[in-house]
C-alpha positions in Angstrom: 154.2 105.8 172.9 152.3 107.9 170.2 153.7 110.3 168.2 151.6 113.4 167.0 152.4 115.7 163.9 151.8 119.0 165.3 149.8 120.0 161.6 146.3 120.2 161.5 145.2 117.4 159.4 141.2 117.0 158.2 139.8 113.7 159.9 139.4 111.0 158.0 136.8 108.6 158.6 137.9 105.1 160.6 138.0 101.6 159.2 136.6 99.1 161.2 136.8 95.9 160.0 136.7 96.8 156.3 134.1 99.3 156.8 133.8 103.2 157.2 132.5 105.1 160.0 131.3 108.4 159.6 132.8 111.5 160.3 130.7 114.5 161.0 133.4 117.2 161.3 133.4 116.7 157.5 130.3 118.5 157.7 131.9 121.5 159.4 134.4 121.4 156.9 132.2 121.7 154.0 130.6 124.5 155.4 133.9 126.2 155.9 134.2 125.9 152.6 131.2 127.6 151.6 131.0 130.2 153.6 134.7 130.7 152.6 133.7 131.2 148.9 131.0 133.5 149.8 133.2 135.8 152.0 135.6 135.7 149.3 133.3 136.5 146.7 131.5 139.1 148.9 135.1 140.8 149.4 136.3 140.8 146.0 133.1 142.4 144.5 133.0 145.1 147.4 136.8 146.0 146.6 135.7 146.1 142.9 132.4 148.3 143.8 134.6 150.5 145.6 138.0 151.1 144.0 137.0 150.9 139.9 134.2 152.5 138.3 131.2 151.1 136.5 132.9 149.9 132.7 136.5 151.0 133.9 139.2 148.6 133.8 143.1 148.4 135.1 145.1 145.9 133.0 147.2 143.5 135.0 148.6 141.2 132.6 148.4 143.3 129.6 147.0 141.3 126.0 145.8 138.7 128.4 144.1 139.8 131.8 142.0 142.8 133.2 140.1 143.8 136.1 136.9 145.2 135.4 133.6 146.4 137.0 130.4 144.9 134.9 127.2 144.6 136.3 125.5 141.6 134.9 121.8 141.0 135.0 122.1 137.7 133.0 123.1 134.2 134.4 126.5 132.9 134.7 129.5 134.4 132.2 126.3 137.2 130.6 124.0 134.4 129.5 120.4 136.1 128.8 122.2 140.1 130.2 120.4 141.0 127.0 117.3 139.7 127.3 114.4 141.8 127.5 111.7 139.5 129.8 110.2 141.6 132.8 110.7 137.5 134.6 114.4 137.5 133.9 115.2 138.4 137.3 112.8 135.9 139.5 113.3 133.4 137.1 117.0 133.2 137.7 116.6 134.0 141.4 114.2 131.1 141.9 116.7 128.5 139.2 119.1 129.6 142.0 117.0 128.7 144.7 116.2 125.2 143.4 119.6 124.5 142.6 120.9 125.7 146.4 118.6 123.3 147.5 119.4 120.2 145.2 123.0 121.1 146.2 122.5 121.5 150.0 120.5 117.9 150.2 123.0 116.3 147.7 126.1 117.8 150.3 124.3 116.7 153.4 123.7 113.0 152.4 127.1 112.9 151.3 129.3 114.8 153.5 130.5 112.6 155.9 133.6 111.9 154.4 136.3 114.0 152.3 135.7 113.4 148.7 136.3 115.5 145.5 132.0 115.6 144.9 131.9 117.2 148.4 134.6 119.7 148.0 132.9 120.3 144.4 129.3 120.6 146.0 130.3 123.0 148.5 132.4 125.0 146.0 129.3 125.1 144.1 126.7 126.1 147.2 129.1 128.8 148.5 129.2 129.9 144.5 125.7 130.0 144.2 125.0 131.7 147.5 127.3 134.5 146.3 125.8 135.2 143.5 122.3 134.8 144.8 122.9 137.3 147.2 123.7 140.1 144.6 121.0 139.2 142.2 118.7 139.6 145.6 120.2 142.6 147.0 121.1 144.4 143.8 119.5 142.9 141.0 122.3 142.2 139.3 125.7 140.4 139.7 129.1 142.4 139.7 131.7 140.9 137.2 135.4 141.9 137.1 137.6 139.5 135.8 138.1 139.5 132.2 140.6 137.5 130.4 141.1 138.0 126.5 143.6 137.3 123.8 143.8 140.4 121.5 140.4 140.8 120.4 138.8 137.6 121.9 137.5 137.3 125.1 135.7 135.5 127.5 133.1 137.2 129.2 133.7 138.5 132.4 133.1 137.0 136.0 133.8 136.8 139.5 134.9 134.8 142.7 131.3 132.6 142.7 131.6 131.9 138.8 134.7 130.5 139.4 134.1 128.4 142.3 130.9 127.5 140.7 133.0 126.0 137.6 135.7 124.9 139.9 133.0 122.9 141.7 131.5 121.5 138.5 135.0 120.4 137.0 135.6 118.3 140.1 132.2 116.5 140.0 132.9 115.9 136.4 136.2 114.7 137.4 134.9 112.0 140.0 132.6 111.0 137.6 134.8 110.1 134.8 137.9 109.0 136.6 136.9 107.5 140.0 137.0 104.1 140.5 134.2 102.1 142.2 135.1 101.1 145.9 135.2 97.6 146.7 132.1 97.0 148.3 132.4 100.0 151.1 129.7 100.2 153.6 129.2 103.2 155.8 128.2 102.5 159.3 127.0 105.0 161.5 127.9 105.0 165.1 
């Protein structure tokens, strides 16, 4: 008689006779996460858009955190916001494109099982999506979180910086700290 936990658990793949077998709800799941980012991200810029004005702020952790409203037509964290080339904007737009792309092939060769580089890759695709959308739509990015230590600060940024950097630490992480599986084969079925 088998006993079932009643939690919903993410499939893992199944050994069979000391090798993997793939499991392509992993894909799913991936996507989930993406798409999750880029709702979030969507969400937290519209209540920003909406409910502070343009360079206002509302300290929530006061000395130490702030929401803001920026608009940021740089890359990532203001990189190149000041920059006067007439290109800035389609050459980040198409960077963005080529790096969705390297990220999309890199998470679909590799996302039949649950690992920290496909969580990180599709941290970093549903990032990238998000901002990619507002650079597209709006020409710029919306920034609003803002953490800063008396007069030092980092700049601003938002729900796809983070998961963008969040995605990047844990491919960094696997990188430096996983350990090479004993001769693992992934069979197909």
């Amino acid at each position: 008689m088998e006993l079932r936990s009643q939690e919903a658990t993410v499939e893992q793949p199944e050994v069979v006779s000391g090798t993997m077998t793939r499991n392509p709800a992993m894909r799913t799941f991936y996507l989930v996460v993406a798409i999750g980012v880029v709702l979030f991200d969507r969400l937290a810029k519209w209540l920003v858009a909406t409910h502070i004005s343009l360079h206002d702020t509302i300290d929530i952790i006061p000395g130490f955190f702030r929401l803001t409203h920026l608009e940021n037509s740089g890359a990532a964290f203001g990189l190149f916001a000041d920059s006067p080339s007439q290109w800035k904007l389609t050459i980040l737009v198409v960077f963005s494109l080529v790096a969705l792309a390297v990220v999309t092939v890199l998470l679909w060769k590799n996302s039949y099982v649950l690992t920290s580089t496909g969580v990180g890759l599709a941290l970093i695709l549903g990032g990238a999506i998000g901002n990619l959308w507002d650079r597209v739509i709006d020409g710029h990015v919306v920034d609003f979180l803002l953490f800063y230590v008396k007069q030092y600060q980092w700049p601003a940024f938002n729900v796809a910086d983070s998961a963008i950097v969040v995605g990047a630490l844990l491919l960094v992480a696997e990188i430096l700290f996983s350990k090479p599986a004993p001769s693992e084969q992934v069979v197909t079925r």
